[in-house]
ZADO-843892 format. One line per 3 residues: number of its first residue (from 1); for each residue x, y, z of N, C-alpha, C. Coordinates in steps of 0.1 Angstrom, whole numbers, always signed. Layout:
# residues N
NUM	X,Y,Z,X,Y,Z,X,Y,Z; ...;
END
This chain:
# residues 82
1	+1129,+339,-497,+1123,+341,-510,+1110,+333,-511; +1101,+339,-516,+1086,+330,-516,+1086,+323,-526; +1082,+313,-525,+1073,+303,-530,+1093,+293,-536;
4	+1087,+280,-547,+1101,+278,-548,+1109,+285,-567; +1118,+280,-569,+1128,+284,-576,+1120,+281,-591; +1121,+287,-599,+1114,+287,-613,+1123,+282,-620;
7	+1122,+266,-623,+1131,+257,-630,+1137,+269,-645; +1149,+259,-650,+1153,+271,-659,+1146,+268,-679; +1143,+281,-681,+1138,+282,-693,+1138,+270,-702;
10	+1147,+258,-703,+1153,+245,-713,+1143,+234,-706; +1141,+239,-692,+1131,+224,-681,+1117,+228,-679; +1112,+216,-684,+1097,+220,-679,+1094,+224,-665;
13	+1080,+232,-667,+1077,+240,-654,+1065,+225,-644; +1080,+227,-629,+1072,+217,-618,+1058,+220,-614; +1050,+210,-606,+1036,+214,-604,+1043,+222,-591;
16	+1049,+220,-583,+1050,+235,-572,+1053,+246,-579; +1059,+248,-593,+1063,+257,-594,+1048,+264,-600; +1047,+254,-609,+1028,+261,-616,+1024,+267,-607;
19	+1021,+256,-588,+1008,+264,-584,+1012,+271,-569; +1024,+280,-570,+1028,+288,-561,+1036,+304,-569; +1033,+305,-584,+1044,+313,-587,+1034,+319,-598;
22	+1039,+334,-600,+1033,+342,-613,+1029,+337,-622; +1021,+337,-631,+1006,+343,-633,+996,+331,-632; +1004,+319,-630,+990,+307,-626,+985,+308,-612;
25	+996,+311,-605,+990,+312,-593,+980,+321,-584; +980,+330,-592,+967,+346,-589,+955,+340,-583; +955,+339,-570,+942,+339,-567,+933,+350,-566;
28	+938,+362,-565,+933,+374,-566,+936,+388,-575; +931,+390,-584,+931,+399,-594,+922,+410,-595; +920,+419,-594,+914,+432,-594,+916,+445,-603;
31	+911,+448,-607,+914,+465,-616,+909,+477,-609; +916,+483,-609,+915,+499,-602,+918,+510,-613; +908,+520,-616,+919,+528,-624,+927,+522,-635;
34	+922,+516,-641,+933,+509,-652,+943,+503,-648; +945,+503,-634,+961,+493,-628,+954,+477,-626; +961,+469,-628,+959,+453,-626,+967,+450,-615;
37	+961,+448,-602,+965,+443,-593,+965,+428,-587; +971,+423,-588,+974,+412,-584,+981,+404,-569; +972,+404,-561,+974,+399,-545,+984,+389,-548;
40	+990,+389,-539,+1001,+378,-538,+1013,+383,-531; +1029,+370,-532,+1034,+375,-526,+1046,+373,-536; +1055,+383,-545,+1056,+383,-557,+1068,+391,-554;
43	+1083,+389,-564,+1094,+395,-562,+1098,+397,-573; +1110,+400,-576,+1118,+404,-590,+1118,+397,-603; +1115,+385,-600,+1115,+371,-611,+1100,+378,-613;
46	+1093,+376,-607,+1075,+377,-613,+1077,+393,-616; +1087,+401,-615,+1084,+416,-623,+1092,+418,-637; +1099,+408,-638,+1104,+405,-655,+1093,+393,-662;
49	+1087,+387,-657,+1076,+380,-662,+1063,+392,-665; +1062,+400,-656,+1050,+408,-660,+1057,+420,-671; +1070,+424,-670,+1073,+429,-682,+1075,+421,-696;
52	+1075,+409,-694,+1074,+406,-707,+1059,+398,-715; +1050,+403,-704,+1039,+391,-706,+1031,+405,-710; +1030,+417,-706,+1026,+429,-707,+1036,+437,-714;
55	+1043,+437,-726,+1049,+447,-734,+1042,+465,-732; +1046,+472,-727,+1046,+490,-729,+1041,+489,-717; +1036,+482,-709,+1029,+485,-694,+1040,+483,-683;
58	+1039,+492,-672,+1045,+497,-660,+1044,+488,-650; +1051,+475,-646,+1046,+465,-637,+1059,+471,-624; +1052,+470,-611,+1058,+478,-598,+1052,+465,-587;
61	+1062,+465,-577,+1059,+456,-569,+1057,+465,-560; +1042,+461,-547,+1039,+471,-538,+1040,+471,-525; +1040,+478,-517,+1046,+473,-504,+1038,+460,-493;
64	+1030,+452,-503,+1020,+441,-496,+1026,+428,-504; +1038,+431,-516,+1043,+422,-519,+1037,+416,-531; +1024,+424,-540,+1013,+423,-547,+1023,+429,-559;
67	+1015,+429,-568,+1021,+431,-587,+1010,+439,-591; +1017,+452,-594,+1007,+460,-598,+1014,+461,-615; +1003,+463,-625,+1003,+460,-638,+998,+480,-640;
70	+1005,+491,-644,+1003,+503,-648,+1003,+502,-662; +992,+512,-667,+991,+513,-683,+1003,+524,-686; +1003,+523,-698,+1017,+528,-705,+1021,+544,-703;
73	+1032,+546,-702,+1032,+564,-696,+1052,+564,-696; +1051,+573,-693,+1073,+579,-684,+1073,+578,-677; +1085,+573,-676,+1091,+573,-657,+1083,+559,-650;
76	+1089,+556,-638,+1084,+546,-628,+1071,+550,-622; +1062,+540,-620,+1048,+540,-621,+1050,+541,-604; +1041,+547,-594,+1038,+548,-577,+1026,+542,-574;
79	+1035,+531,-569,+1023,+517,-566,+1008,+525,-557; +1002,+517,-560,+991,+520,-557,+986,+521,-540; +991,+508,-538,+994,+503,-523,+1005,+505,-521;
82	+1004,+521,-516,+1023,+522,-510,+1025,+523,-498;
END
């Protein structure tokens, strides 16, 4: 599992946690097409943080391990980098 454990919601957030984990850690951000791509190396916990940090938008994890941010639509979004 990358980077370390995201203390729990009651505990403040550690400085490893700040500067190795979704959305402070973004060294790299880019837009394509209206998708917000976000380089990194990013799993399930950072795809419930981009669903709640982005309400109606389509967040997909892509096969480089990156967080792709899709604008609003049906059905599961086809990462961009697949």
């Amino acid at each position: 599992m990358p980077g370390p454990d995201l203390p729990p919601a009651a505990e403040p957030m550690t400085p490893e946690a700040l500067l190795s984990r979704w959305p402070t850690s973004v060294q790299k951000v880019e837009l394509l097409n209206g998708v917000l791509i976000f380089a990194g190396d990013f799993d399930e916990r950072d795809l419930d943080t981009a669903r709640r940090t982005y309400p109606g938008r389509r967040p997909v994890l892509n096969v480089d391990g990156g967080l792709e941010v899709h604008p609003a639509g049906a059905g599961d979004p086809t990462p961009l980098l697949a």
